[in-house]
N, C-alpha and C positions, 0 to 999 in steps of 0.2 A: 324357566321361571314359572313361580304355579302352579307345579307340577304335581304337589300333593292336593292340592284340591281338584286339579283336572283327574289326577288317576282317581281319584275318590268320586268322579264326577259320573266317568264310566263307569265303575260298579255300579252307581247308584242306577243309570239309565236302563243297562241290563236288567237288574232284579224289577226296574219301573216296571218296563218291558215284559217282565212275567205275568205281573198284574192284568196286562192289558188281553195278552193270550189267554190269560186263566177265565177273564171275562167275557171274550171275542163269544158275540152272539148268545148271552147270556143275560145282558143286562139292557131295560130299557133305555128309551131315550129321553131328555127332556127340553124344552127349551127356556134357556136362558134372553129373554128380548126376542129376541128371532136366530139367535145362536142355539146349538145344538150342543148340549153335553148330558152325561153320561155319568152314572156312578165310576167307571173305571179312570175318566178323570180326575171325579174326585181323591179317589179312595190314591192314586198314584200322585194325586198334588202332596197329600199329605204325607204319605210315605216319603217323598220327596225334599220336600222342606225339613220333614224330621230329619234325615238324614244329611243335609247340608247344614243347618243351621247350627253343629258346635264351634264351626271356622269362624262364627260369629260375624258374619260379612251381612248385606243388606240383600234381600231379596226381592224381584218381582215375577211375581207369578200371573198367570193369566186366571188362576182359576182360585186367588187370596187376594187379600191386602197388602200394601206394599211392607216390609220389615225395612225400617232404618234402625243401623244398627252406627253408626257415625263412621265406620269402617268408608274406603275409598275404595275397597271393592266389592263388588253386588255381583248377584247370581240373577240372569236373567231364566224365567221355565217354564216352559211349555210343556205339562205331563202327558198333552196328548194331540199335538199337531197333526190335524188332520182327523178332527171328531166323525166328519158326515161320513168318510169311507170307512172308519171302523165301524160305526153306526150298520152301515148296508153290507159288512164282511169282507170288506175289497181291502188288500193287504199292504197300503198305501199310506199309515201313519207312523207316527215316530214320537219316540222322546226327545226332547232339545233341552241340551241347559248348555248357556252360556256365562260367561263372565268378564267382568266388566271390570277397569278401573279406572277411577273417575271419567266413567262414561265412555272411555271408549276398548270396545270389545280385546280381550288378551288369550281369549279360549274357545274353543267349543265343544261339543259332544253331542252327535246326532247316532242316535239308531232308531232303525226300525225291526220289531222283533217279530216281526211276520217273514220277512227274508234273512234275519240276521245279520243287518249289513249294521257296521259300528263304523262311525267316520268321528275325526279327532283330530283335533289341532291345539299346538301351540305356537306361541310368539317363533318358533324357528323352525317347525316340522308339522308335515300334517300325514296322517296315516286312514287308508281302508282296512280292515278286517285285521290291523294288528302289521299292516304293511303298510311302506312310504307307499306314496301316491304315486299313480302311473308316471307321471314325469313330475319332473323336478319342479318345486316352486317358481313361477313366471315362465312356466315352459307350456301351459296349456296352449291347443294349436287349432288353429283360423281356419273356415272352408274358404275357398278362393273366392266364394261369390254368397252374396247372401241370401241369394236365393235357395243355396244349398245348405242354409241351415234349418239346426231342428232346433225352433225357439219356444218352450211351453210359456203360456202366460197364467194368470191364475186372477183372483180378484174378487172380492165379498160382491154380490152381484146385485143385491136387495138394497145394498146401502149405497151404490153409486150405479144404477142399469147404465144410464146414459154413457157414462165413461167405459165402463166395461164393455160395450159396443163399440167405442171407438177404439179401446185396446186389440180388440178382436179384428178390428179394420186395420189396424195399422200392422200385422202380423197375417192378414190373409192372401190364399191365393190370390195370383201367382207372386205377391211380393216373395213370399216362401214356400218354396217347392214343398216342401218336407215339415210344414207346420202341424205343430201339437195347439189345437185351436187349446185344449183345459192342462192346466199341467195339474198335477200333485201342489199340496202343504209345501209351504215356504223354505222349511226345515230341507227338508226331501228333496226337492228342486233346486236348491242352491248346493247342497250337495252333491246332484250329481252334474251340476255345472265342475263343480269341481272335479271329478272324475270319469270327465268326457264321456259322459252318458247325452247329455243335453250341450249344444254350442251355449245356447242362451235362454236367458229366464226374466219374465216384466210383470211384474204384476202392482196390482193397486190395492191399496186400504191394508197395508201389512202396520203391524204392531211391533214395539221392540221384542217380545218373547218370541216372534217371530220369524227374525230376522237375525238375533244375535250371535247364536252356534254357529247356522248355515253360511250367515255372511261370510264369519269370518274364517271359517272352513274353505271357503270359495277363494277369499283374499290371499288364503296364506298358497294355494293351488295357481294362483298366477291371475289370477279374474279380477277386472274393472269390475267396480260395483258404484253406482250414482243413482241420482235422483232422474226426475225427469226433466230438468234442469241444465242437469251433467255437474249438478255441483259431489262431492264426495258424497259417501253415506256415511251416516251414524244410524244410532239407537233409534232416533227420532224420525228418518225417514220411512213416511208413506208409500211413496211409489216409487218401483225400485229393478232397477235393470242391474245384470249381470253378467259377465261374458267374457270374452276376450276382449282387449283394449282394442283394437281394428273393427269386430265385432260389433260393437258396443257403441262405436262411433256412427255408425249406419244404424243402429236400430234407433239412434235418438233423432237421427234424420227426422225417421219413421212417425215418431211421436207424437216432430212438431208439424208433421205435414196434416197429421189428422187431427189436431189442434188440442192434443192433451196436454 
């Protein structure tokens, strides 16, 4: 289902994608508030939304206005997840468009065009590089012990320090042998939750364009995804764990030990 705007979803991400290498280390940087963006943002939001908006479905972008089009399905888009590593050349961002009906996520499409990695999902299959996923949907697989996992965390750091120090405690030595104290863009990190690059992924102060591809990229790959809560995710969760369901259950331990 969706499948001609998911295939139209990817071309669009790739040619985004061109944008961003054609730009890589070419274009200054500015700040938005205390956010970081970039002409190759822009110049790929808009390429972007040109390009989606004949489905005539509702848009939200990170870097426009919202389009309500009365449609029950929306395009969630992130043109450029993970501005500060493009920014300093580190080959760590991506495009995200996801999609949405009414509200709750049916698609995604993540690449990054600095690796070439294209990750993609629908409502019944999700694919790497134009291949199904290492294992089957709901087959991603647990370390025995959670000490033995590699859990990235991530989190806007200026808009919550305080939390972010305890996220950082609830994930440190020796809880986890093998912790990635920063991970990557939401986009990125949820993706390779899904294709057992990372056990698990927490992060705080996520946005819906931020979360909507990856998430459901993750979900359809076999991964628990909740709040810090343990209630489901949607669009609208903030802080956000991912993982294997066993997983996932220990890191929320985790959480509430350090009082997030």
């Amino acid at each position: 289902m969706y499948e001609r705007e998911l295939n139209r979803a990817k071309d669009v991400a790739v040619l985004a994608g061109k944008i961003h290498m054609k730009n890589l280390g070419r274009v200054g940087v500015e700040y938005k508030g205390r956010e970081l963006v970039t002409e190759s943002d822009r110049e790929a939001n808009e390429f972007i939304l040109h390009e989606l908006s004949p489905f005539g479905h509702g848009i939200v972008s990170e870097e426009a206005d919202d389009v309500e089009t009365g449609s029950p399905l929306k395009w969630y888009v992130d043109p450029l997840d993970g501005t500060a590593y493009f920014a300093y050349g580190l080959g760590a961002f991506t495009v995200s468009i996801g999609l949405a009906k009414d509200d709750i996520p049916v698609g995604g499409v993540v690449y990054n065009p600095y690796t070439g990695d294209l990750y993609f999902a629908t409502d019944i299959s999700y694919f790497e590089n134009g291949h199904h996923g290492i294992k089957r949907a709901g087959r991603i697989s647990h370390p025995n012990d959670i000490g033995d996992s590699t859990v990235a965390i991530n989190g806007t750091q200026y808009k919550d320090h305080e939390r972010f120090l305890k996220l950082q405690q609830a994930f440190s030595i020796p809880h986890i042998r093998r912790n990635i104290t920063a991970g990557f863009a939401a986009a990125e990190e949820l993706s390779n939750v899904a294709f057992e690059r990372r056990d698990g992924y927490a992060a705080i102060n996520q946005r819906p364009w931020d979360i909507a591809a990856g998430g459901f990229i993750a979900e359809k790959a076999g991964a628990a995804l909740v709040d810090f809560q343990g209630n489901p995710w949607t669009l609208e969760t903030s802080d956000i764990i991912a993982g294997h369901p066993k997983l996932v259950e220990q890191l929320l331990r985790r959480i509430e030990e350090v009082g997030l």
